[in-house]
VEXDREN-2710 file (C-alpha; in Angstrom, 1 decimal):
% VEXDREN-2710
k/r/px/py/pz
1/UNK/-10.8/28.1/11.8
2/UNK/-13.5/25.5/12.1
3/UNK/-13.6/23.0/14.7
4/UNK/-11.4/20.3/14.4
5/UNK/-10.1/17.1/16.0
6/UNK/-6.8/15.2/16.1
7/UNK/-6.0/11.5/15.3
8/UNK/-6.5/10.1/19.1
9/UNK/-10.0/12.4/19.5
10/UNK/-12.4/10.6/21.7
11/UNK/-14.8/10.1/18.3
12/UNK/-12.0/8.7/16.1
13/UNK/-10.8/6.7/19.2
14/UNK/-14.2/4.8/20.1
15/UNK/-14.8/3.9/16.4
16/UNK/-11.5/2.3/15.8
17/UNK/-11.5/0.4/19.3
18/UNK/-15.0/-1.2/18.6
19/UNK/-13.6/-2.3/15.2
20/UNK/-10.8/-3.6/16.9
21/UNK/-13.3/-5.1/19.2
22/UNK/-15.1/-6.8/16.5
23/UNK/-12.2/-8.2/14.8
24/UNK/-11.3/-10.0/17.9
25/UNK/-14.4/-12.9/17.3
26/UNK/-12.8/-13.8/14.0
27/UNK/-9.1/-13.9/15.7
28/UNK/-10.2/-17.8/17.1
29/UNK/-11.8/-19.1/14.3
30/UNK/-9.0/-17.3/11.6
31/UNK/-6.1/-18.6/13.1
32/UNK/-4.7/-21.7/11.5
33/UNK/-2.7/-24.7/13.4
34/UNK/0.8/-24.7/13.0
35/UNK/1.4/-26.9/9.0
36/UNK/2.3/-29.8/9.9
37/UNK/5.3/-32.0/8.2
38/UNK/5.1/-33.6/4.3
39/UNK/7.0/-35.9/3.5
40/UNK/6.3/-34.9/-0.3
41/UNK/8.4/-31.2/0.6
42/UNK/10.5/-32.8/3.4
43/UNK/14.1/-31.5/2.3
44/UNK/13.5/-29.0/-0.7
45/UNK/14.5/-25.9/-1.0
46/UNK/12.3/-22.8/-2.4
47/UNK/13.7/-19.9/-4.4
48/UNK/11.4/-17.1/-2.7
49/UNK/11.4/-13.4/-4.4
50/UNK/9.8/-10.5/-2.6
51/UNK/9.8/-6.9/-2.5
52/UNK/10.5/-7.2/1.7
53/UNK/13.3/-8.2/3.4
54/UNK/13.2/-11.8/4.3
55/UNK/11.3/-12.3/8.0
56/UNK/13.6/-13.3/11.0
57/UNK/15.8/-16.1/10.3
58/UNK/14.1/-17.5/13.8
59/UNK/10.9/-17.4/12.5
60/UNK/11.9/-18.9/8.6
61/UNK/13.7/-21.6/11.1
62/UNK/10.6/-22.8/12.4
63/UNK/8.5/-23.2/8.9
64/UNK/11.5/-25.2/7.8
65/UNK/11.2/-27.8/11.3
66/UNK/7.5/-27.7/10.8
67/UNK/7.5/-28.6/7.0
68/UNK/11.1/-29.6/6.0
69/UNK/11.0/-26.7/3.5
70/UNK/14.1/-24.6/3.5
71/UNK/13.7/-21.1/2.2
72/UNK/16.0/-19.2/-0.3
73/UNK/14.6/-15.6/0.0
74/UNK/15.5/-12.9/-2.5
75/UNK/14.8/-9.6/-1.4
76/UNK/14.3/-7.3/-4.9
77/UNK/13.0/-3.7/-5.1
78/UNK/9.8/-3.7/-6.3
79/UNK/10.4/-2.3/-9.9
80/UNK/13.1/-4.7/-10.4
81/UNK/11.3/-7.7/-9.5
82/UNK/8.5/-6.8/-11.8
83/UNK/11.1/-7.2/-14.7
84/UNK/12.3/-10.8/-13.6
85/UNK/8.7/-11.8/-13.3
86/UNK/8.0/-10.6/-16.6
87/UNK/11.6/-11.6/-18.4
88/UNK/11.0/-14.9/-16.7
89/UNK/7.6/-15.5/-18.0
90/UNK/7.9/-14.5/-21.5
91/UNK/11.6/-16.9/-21.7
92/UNK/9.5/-19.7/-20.2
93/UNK/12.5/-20.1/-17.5
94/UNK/12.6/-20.9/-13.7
95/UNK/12.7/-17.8/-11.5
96/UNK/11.1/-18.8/-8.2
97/UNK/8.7/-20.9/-6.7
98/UNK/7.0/-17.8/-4.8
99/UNK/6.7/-14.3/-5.6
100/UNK/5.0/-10.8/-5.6
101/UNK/1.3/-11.0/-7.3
102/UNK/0.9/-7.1/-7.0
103/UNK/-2.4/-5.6/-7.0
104/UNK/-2.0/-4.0/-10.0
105/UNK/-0.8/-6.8/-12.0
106/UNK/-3.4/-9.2/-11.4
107/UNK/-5.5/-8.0/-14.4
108/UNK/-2.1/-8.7/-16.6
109/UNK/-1.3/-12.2/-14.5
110/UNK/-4.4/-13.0/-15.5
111/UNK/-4.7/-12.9/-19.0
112/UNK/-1.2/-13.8/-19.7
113/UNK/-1.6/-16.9/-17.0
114/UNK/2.0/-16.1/-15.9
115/UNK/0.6/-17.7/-12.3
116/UNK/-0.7/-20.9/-11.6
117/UNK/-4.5/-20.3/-10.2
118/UNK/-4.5/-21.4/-6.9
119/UNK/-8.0/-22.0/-6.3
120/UNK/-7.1/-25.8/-5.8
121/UNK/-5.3/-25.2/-2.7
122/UNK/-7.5/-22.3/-1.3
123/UNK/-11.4/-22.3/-1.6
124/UNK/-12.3/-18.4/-2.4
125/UNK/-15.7/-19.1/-1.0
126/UNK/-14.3/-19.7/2.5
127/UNK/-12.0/-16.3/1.8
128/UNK/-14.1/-13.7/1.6
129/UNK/-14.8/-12.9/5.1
130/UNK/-11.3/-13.3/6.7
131/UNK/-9.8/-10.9/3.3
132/UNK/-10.6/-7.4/3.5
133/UNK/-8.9/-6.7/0.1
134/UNK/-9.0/-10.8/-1.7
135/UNK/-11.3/-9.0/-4.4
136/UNK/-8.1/-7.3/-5.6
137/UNK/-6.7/-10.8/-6.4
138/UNK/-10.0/-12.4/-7.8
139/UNK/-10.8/-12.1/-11.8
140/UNK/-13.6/-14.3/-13.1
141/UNK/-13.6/-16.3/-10.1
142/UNK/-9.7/-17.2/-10.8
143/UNK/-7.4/-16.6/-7.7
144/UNK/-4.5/-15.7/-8.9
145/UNK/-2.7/-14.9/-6.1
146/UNK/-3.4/-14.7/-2.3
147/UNK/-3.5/-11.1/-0.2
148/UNK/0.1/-10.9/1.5
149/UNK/-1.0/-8.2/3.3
150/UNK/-3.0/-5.4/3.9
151/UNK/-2.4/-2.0/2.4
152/UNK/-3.8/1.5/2.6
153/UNK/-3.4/4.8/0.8
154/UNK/-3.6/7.2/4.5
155/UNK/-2.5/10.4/5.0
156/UNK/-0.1/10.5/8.0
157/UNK/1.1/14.0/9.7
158/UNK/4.1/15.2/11.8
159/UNK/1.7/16.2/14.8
160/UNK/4.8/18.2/16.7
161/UNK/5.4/20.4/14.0
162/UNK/1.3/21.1/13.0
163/UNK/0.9/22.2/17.2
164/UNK/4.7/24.6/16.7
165/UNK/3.3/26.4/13.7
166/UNK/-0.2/27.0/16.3
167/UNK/-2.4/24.5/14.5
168/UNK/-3.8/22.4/16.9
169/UNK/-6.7/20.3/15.2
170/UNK/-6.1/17.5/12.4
171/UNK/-7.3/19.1/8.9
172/UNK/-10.7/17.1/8.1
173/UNK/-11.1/18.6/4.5
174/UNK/-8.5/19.3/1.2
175/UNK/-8.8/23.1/1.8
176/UNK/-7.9/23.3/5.4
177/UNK/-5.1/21.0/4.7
178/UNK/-3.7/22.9/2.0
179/UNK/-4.0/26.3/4.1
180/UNK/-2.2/24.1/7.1
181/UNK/0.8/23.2/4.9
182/UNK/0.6/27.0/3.6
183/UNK/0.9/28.1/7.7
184/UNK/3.6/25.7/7.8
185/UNK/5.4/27.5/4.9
186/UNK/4.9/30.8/5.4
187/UNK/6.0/30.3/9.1
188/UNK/9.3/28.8/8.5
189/UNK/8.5/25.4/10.4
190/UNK/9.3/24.0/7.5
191/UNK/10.4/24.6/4.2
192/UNK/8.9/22.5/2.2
193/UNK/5.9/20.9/4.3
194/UNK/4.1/18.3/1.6
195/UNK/6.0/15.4/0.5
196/UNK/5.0/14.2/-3.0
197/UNK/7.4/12.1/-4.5
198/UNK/7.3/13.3/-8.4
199/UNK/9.8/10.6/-10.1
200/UNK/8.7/9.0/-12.6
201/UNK/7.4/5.5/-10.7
202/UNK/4.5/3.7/-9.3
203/UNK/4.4/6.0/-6.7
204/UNK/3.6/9.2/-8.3
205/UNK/0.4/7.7/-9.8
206/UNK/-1.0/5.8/-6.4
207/UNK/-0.5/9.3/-5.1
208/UNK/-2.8/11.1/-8.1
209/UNK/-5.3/8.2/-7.8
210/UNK/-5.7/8.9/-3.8
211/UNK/-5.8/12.4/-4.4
212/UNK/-8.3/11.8/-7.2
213/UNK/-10.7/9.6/-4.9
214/UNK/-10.5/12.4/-1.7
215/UNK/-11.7/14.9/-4.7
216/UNK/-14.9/12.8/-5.0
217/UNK/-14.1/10.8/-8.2
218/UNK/-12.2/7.8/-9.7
219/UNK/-9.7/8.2/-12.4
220/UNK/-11.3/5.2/-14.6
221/UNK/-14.9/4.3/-14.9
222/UNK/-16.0/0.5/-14.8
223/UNK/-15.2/-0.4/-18.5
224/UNK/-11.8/1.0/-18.4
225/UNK/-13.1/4.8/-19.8
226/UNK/-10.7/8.1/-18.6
227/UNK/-12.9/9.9/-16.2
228/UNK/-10.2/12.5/-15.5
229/UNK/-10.5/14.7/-18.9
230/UNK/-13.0/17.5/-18.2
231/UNK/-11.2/20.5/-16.1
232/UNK/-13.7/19.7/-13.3
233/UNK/-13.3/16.5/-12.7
234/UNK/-11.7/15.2/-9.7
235/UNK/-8.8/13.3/-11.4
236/UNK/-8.4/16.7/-13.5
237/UNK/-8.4/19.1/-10.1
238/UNK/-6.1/16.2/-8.5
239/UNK/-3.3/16.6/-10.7
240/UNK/-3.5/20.4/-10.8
241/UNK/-3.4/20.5/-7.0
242/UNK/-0.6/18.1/-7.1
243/UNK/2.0/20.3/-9.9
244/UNK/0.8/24.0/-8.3
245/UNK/2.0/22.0/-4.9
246/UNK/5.6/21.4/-6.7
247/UNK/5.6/24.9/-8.5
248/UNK/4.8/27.1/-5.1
249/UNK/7.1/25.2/-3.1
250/UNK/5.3/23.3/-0.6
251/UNK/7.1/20.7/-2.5
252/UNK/10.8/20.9/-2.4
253/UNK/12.6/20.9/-6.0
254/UNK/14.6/17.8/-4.8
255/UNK/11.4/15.4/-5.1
256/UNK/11.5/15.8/-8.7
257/UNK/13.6/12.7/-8.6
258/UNK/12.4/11.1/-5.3
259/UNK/10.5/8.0/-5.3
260/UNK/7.7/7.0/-2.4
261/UNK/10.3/5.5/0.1
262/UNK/13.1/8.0/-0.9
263/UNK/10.9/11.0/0.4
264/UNK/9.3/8.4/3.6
265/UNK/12.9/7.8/5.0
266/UNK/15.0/10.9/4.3
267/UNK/11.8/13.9/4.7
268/UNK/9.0/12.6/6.4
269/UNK/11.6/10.3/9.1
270/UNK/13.8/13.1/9.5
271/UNK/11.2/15.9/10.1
272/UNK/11.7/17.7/6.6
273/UNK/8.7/17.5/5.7
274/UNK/5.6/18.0/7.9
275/UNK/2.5/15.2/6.0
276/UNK/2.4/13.0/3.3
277/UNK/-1.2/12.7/1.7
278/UNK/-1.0/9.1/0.0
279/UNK/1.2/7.8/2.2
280/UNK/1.0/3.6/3.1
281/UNK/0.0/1.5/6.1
282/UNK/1.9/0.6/8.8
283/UNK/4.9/3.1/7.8
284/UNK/5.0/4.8/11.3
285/UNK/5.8/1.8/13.0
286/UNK/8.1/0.4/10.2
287/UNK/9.4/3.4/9.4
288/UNK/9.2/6.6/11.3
289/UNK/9.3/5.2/15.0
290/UNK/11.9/2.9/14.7
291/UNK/14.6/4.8/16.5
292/UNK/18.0/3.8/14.6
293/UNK/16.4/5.5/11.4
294/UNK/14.3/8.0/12.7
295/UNK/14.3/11.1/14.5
296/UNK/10.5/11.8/14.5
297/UNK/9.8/8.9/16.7
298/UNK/6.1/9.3/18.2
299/UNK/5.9/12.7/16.3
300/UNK/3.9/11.0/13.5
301/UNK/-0.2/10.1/13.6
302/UNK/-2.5/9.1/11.1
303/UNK/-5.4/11.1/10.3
304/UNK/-8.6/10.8/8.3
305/UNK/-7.9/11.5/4.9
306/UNK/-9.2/15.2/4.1
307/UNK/-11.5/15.2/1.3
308/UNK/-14.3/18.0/-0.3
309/UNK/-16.0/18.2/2.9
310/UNK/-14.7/15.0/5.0
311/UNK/-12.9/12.0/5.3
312/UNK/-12.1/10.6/2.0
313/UNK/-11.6/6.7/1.1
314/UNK/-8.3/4.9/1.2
315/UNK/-7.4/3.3/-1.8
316/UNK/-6.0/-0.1/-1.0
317/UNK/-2.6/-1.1/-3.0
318/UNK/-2.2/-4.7/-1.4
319/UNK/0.4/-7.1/-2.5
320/UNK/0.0/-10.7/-2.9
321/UNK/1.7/-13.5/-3.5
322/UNK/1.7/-16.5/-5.8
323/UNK/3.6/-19.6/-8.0
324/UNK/4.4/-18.7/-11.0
325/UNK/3.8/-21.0/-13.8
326/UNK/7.3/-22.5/-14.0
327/UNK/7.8/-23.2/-10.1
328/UNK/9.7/-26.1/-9.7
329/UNK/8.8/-26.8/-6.1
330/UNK/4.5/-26.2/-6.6
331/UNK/3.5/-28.2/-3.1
332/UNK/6.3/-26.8/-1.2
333/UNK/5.4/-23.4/-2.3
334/UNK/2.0/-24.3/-1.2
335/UNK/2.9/-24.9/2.0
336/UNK/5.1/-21.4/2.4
337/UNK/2.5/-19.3/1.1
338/UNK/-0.4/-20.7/3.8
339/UNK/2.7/-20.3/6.5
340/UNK/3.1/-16.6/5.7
341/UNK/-0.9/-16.3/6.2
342/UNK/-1.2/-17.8/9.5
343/UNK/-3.0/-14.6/11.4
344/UNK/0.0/-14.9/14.6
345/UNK/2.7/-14.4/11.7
346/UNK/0.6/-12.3/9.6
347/UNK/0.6/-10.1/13.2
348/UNK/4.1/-10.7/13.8
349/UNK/5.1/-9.4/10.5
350/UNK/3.7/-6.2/11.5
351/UNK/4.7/-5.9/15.2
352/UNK/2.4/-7.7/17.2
353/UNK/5.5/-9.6/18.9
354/UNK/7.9/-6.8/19.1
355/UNK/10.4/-5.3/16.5
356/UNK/12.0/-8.9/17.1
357/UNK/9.8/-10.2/13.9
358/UNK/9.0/-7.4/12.3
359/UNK/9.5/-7.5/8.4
360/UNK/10.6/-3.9/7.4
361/UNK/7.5/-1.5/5.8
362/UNK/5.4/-4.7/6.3
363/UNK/2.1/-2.6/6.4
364/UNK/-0.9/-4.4/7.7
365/UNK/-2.0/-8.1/8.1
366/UNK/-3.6/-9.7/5.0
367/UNK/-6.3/-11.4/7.3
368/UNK/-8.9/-10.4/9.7
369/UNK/-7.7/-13.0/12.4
370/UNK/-4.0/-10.9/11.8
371/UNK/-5.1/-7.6/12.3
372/UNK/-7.3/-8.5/15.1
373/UNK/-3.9/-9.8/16.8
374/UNK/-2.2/-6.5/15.8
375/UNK/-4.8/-4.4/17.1
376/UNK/-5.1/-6.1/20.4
377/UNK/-1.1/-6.2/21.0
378/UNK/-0.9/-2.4/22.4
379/UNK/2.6/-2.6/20.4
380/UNK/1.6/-1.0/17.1
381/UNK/1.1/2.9/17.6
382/UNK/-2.0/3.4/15.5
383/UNK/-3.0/-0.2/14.5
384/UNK/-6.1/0.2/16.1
385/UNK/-6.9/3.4/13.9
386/UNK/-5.9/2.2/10.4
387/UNK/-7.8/-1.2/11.3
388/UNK/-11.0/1.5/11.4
389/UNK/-9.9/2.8/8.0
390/UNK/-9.5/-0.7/6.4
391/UNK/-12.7/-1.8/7.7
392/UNK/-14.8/1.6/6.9
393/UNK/-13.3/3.7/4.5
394/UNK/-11.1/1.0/2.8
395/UNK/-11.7/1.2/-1.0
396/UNK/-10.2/-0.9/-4.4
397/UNK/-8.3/1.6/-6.8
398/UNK/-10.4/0.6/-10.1
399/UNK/-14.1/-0.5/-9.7
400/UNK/-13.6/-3.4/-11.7
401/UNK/-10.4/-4.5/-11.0
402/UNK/-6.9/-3.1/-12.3
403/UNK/-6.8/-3.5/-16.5
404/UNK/-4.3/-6.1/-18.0
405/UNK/-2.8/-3.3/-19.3
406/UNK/-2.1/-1.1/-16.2
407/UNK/1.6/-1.0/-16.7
408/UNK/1.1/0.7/-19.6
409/UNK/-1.2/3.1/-17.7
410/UNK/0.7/3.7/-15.0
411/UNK/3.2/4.6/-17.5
412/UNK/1.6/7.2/-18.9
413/UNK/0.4/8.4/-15.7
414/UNK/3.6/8.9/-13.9
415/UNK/5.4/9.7/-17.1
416/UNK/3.4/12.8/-18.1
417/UNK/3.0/14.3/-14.5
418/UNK/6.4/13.9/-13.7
419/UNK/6.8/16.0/-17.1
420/UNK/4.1/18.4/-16.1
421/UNK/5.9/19.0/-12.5
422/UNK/9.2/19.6/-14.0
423/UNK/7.3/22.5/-16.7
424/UNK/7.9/20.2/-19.9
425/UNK/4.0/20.6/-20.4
426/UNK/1.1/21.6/-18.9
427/UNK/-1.7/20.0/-17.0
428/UNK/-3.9/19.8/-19.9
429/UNK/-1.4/18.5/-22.2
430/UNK/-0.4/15.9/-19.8
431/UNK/-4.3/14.8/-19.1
432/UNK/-4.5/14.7/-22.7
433/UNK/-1.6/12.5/-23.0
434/UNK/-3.2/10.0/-20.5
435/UNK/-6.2/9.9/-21.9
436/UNK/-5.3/9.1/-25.5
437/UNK/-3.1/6.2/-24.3
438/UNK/-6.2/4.8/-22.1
439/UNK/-8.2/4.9/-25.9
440/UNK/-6.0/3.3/-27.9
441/UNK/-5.2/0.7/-24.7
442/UNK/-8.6/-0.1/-24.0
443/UNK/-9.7/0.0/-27.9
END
């Protein structure tokens, strides 16, 4: 076995304290004072709708003393609120005054102009070098929404049950992973070690397009063309590896209906599963070390993402947040949207202050004066090392931005290799199905 290191090596270590380091000079110039009181907003009330559960009613307190804004937050799963959104916009009907701007919707948002720009309340210029990931929320110099967070394709792995089954470095390319999960297998640590959730959702196709980018290639070119066809591509090779996975069990049979979180909180949380490959930001300490729904607390690490013949890129899957077109309540939505980006909430958010204000799966600060906080707190197990990954191996999804018609990609996508996993058809037929819905979408 080649030589290998794990997540806290002394290498990976230094690199992700002296980004840490570095983030700390933007920390005093990011952070914003407290928004002070309008009389304009003093007294109304904002219908908020996000796909997280509403921050601490202590903390939601103090944006309503400091503004006179009071806050209705609606917490919706992230499918569901994508059909309000959509239902609301196309009736031309009040929804909310804030919600989700995904990354992957900002092509559509665009187009369909579903969002009021917000570049009259926040100059992009001035953006760019406190917003790792604002490019996923800029089209033709329109903001359509701003970054809520942070967010990261990684690959995380149960580091207790790697060292039982005698495998004692981190896997730093695709085939020593694959023979580690095999060990893992055939030893009976576990089952089934590899958690891939194969229902068909937005999950399943982040997970081919992560795969896809550690395999050395993109699954779209830069003017929307499939780049996944030919048998040797990486997109191709991605989504064979993903099925033989499924089919040779080092998937169990029970993901064929698992979405992302379903397989993060009842397999990876419970130590059913030994690594998820796309995995996203900030889930161990929103997810797998918080005691009361875990029992792999401090098992979990991060690790480099294996690819071809090293670390691979992260794709970044941010979400945003914006006004839709029919707000009600525009300047007080203003006002909530530049509160939830102050760098100490931001931090908060993610558990700079303690689980006290920590927003549940809240991955990573939006801003660099956020994750600076984060990564200097000490209270974060691994903040420090996916603050090296945003900084140096962070990459967007699409060159050129997601295409207004992603849905209907995604579709396609997630449709056909859920069908391919469950033996309905093959790989080819599947990447053959994609790729004729790409034509006629991009035609």
């Amino acid at each position: 076995m080649s030589k290998r290191t794990w997540t806290n090596s002394t290498a990976f270590k230094t690199a992700a304290t002296a980004v840490a380091a570095s983030l700390v000079l933007f920390g005093s110039t990011a952070s914003a004072s407290p928004t002070p009181r309008h009389a304009s907003v003093s007294g109304v009330t904002i219908n908020v709708a996000i796909a997280y559960p509403a921050p601490p009613k202590a903390m939601l307190a103090k944006f309503t003393s400091q503004t006179g804004v009071k806050v209705n937050w609606s917490y919706l799963q992230w499918d569901d609120l994508q059909t309000k959104i959509a239902a609301a916009a196309e009736a031309d009907t009040y929804f909310a005054d804030v919600t989700d701007v995904d990354w992957s919707k900002v092509g559509e948002y665009y187009v369909t102009k579903w969002f009021l720009p917000l570049n009259q309340y926040f100059k992009v210029s001035s953006l760019t070098s406190q917003y790792p990931q604002l490019s996923s929320f800029v089209r033709n110099g329109t903001l359509v929404g701003m970054p809520m967070d942070v967010s990261l394709l990684v690959t995380t792995i149960n580091e207790k049950l790697f060292r039982k089954a005698g495998i004692t470095s981190m896997p730093t390319t695709l085939d020593q992973y694959t023979k580690d999960l095999q060990t893992l297998k055939s030893k009976g640590i576990v089952a089934h070690p590899l958690d891939i959730p194969f229902a068909a959702a937005e999950g399943l196709s982040t997970y081919w397009y992560e795969l896809t980018a550690a395999m050395g290639g993109q699954v779209l070119s830069a003017s929307y063309k499939p780049l996944f066809t030919a048998p040797s591509s990486a997109g191709y090779k991605a989504m064979a590896w993903m099925v033989n996975a499924y089919k040779t069990g080092l998937v169990a049979k029970a993901n064929l209906d698992y979405e992302d979180y379903q397989g993060f909180e009842t397999q990876m949380a419970h130590g059913l599963v030994a690594s998820v490959f796309s995995d996203y930001s900030g889930d161990i300490g929103t997810v797998y070390d918080v005691a009361s729904q875990s029992s792999v607390v401090g098992d979990v690490t991060y690790s480099a993402t294996p690819g071809i013949s090293g670390a691979a890129p992260n794709l970044g899957n941010p979400d945003g947040i914006g006004i839709p077109r029919s707000a009600e309540h525009v300047q007080a939505a203003v006002e909530f949207i530049k509160w939830m980006e102050e760098p100490a909430n931001q931090a908060a958010f993610a558990g700079a202050a303690g689980p006290k204000n920590v927003i549940s799966t809240f991955p990573l600060p939006s801003n660099r004066g956020g994750l600076s906080l984060l990564a200097s707190s000490g209270k974060v197990p691994g903040a420090a090392d996916l603050v090296n990954l945003v900084e140096n191996h962070g990459r967007a999804v699409f060159p050129a931005g997601a295409p207004p018609w992603y849905p209907n990609f995604s579709n396609a996508v997630y449709t056909n290799l859920h069908s391919a996993a469950a033996g309905q058809e093959s790989v080819a037929g599947a990447i053959s199905a994609i790729a004729s819905e790409v034509n006629s979408l991009n035609s």
